[in-house]
C-alpha positions in Angstrom: 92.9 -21.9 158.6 92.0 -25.7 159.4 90.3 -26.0 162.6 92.1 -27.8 165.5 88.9 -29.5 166.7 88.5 -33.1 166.1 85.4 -32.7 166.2 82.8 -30.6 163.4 79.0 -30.1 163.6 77.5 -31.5 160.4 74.1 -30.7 158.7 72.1 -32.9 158.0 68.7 -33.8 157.7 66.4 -36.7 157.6 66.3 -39.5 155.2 64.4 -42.5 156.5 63.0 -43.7 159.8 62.9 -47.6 160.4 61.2 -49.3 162.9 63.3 -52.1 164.6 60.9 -53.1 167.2 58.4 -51.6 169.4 60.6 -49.2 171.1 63.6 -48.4 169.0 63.9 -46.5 165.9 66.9 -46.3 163.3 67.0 -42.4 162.2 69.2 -42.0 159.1 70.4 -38.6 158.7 72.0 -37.8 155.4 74.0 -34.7 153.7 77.0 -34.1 152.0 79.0 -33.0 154.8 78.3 -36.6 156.3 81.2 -37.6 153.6 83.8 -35.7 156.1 82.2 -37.3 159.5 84.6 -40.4 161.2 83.3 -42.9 163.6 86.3 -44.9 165.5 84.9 -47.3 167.8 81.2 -49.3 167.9 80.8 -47.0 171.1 81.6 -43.9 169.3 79.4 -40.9 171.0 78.2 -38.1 169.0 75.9 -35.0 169.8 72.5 -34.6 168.6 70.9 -31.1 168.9 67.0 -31.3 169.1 64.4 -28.5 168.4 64.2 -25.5 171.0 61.3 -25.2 173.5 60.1 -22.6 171.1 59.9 -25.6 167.8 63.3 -23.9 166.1 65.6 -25.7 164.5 69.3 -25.7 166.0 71.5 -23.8 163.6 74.6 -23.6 165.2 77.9 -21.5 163.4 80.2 -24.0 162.8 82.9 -21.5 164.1 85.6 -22.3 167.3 83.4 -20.8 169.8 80.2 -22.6 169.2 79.8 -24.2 172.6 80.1 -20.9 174.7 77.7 -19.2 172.3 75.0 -22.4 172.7 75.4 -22.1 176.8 74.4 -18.5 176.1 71.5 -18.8 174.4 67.9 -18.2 175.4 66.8 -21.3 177.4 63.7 -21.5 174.8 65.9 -20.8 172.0 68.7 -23.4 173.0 68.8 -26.8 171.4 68.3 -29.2 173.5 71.0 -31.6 172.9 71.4 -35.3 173.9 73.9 -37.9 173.7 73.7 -40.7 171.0 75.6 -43.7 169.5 76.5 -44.1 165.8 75.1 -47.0 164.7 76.7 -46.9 161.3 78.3 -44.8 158.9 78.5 -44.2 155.2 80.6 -42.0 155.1 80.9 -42.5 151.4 77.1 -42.3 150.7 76.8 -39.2 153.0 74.3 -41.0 155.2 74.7 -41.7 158.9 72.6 -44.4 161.2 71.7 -43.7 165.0 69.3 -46.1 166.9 66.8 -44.3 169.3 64.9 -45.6 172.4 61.7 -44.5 172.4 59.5 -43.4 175.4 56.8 -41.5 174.3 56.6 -37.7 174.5 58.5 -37.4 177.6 61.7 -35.7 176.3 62.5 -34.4 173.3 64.6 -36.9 171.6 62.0 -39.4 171.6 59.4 -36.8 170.8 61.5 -35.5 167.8 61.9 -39.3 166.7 58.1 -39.7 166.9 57.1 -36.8 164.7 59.8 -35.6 162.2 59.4 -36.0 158.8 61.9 -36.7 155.8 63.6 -33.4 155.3 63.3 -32.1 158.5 67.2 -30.6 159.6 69.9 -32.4 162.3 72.8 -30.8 163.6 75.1 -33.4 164.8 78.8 -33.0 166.7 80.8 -35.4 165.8 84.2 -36.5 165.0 85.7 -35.2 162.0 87.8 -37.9 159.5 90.7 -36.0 159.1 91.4 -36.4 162.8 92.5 -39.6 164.4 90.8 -42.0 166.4 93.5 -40.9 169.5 92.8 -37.2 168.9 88.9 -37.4 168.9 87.9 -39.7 171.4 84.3 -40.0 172.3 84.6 -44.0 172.6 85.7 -46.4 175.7 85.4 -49.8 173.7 89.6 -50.3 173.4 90.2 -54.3 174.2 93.1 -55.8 174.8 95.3 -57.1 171.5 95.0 -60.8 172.7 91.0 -61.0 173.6 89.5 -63.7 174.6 86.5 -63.5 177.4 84.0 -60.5 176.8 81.5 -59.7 179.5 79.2 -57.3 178.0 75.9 -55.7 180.0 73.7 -53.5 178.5 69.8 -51.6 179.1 68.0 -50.3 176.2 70.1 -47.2 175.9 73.3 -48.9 175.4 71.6 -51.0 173.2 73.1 -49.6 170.1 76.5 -49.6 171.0 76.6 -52.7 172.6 75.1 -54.4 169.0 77.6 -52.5 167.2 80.3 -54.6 169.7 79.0 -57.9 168.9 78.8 -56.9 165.0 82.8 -55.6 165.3 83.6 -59.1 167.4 81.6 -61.1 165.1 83.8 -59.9 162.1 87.1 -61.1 163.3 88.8 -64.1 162.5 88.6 -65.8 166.0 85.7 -64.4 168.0 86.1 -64.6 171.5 84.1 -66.4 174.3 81.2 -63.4 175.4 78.6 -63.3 177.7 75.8 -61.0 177.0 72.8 -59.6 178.8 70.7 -56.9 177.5 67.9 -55.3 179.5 64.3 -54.5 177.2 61.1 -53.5 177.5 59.6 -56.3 175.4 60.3 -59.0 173.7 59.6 -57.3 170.5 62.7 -55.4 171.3 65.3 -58.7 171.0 66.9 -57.5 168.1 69.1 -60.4 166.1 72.0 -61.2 166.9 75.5 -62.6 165.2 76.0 -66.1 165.9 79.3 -67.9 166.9 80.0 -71.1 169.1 81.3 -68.5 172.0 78.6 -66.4 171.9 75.8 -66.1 175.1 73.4 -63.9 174.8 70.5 -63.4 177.6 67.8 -61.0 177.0 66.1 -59.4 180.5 62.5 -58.6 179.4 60.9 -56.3 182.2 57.4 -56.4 180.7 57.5 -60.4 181.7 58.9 -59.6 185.0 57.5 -58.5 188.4 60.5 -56.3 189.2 60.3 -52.6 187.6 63.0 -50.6 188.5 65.2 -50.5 185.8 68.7 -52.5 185.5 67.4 -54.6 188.5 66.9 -57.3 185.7 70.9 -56.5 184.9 71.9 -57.0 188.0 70.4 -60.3 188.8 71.2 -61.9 186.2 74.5 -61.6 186.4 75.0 -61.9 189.9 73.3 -65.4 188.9 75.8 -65.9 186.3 79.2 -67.5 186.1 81.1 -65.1 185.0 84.2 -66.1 182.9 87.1 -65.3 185.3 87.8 -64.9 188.9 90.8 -63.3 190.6 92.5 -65.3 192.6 92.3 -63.2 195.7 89.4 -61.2 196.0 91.0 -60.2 199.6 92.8 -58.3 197.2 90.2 -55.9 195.4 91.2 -52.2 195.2 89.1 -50.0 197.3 86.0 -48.1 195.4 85.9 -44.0 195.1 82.5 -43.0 196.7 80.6 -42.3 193.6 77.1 -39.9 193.9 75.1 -40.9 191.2 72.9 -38.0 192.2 75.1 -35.3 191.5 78.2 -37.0 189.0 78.3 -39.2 186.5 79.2 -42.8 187.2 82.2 -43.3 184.3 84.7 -45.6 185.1 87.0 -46.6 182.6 89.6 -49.7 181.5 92.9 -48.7 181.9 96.0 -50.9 180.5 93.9 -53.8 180.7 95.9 -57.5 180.5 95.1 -59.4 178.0 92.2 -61.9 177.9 89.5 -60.5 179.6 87.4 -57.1 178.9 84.3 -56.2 180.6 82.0 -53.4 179.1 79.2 -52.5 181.1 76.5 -49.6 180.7 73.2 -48.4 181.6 71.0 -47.0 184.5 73.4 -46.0 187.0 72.5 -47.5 190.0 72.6 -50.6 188.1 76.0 -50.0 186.6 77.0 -48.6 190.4 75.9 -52.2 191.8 77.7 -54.3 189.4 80.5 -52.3 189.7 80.6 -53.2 193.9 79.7 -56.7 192.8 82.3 -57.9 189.9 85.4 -56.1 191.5 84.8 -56.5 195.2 82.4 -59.5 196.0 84.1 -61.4 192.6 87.7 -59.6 192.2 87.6 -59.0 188.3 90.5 -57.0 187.6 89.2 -53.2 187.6 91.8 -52.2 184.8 89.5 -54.9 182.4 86.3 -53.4 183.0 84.7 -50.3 181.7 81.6 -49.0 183.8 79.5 -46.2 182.3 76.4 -44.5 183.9 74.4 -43.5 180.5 71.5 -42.3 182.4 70.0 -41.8 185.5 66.5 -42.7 186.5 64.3 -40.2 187.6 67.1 -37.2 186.4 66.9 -35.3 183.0 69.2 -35.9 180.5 72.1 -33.9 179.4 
């Protein structure tokens, strides 16, 4: 009986690791099952599931049920599984791209990134082709059909998805007008770019700037910015649901957005939570054009 999941786990295992800069890696994870994997969006989430406490290897039955039978597990035989971006697929050469940031041996994505070798095995969740892009999900990057102003803010760990955006914009026929800023560590870590005449792109390097915390380099500079619309009456912003970043997860998405403009904006999220305040109240950018997504929080473990 075919399963009524859109989305699979997938074995895999390691093929290559390529350094892009000083602290992000591209891990390309290959098998033959990688052949059936889909990816419908440049945001397109997936599931990554890292060695137990105990150094084994997830193997996870593919079975409806999987999830329940994870949660039950030992916690120092349970995966530890994290969040990631496809970068790219291919499909058709079984081989599947996702960019890490790396932070030393702090957690155990970064840790895994650090020391695996070529062969070692990957379980990934992800969506499975023979689903559609409406039935799996997993992705928040849906513009308008007539698009024309992009406002696009990223840190280090939307990194990968927001590159993937610009790549996807920078393939059609009339890109529109975007302004970029993307938060690193270094400026090792300015990875290229696509070029068109509409394209801004400002890189906030924290290792040149007094300020530490992270996304505070986000925020000024685009509170500095002019950004490419205004409402006309920000008297007229909606009012904000209290959000605790301590507890939930800031994820705020575009909803039947107008055509024009489309605002994608992820990171650290009391970053993402101050934008949000400042673009639709203090600048009254239509909230149905902007998608606001708390990847991580500072100083909280990872899910």
């Amino acid at each position: 009986m075919a399963s009524a999941n859109p989305y699979k786990l997938f074995d895999t295992t390691l093929h290559r690791k390529t350094r892009l800069s000083p602290h992000l890696m591209r891990i390309t994870l290959s098998g033959p099952s990688v052949a059936e994997m889909a990816t419908w969006a440049p945001d397109q989430r997936v599931k990554l599931f890292f060695p137990a406490a105990n150094g084994s290897h997830a193997k996870l039955a593919q079975e409806d049920g999987w999830y329940a039978r994870f949660r039950a597990m030992l916690a120092d035989r349970r995966p530890a599984m994290r969040t990631y971006t496809i970068r790219h697929l291919r499909a058709g050469q079984g081989e599947v791209d996702i960019d890490f940031v790396l932070h030393g041996e702090t957690g155990p994505a970064s840790r895994w990134a650090l020391h695996s070798q070529p062969g070692d095995a990957m379980q990934i969740l992800a969506p499975d082709r023979q689903f559609s892009a409406k039935e799996a999900g997993g992705f928040e990057w849906k513009p308008p059909q007539t698009l024309k102003q992009v406002l696009l803010v990223a840190d280090a760990t939307a990194l990968p998805a927001a590159m993937g955006i610009l790549d996807q914009l920078a393939m059609s026929s009339a890109p529109p007008q975007v302004q970029a800023f993307f938060e690193v560590d270094s400026m090792q870590d300015m990875l290229a770019v696509p070029d068109w005449p509409g394209l801004s792109v400002q890189w906030l390097v924290r290792d040149q700037a007094s300020e530490s915390v992270a996304g505070a380099l986000m925020v000024q500079a685009v509170r500095a910015a002019v950004l490419p619309i205004h409402a006309a009456s920000v008297a007229q912003s909606p009012e904000l649901a209290n959000v605790d970043i301590e507890k939930d997860i800031l994820w705020e998405i575009a909803d039947t957005a107008p055509d024009g403009f489309y605002g994608w904006i992820a990171g650290e999220s009391a970053a993402v939570m101050s934008l949000r305040k400042y673009l639709i109240k203090d600048c009254g950018l239509p909230r149905e054009s902007l998608n606001l997504m708390g990847y991580w929080r500072h100083n909280k473990a990872a899910n």
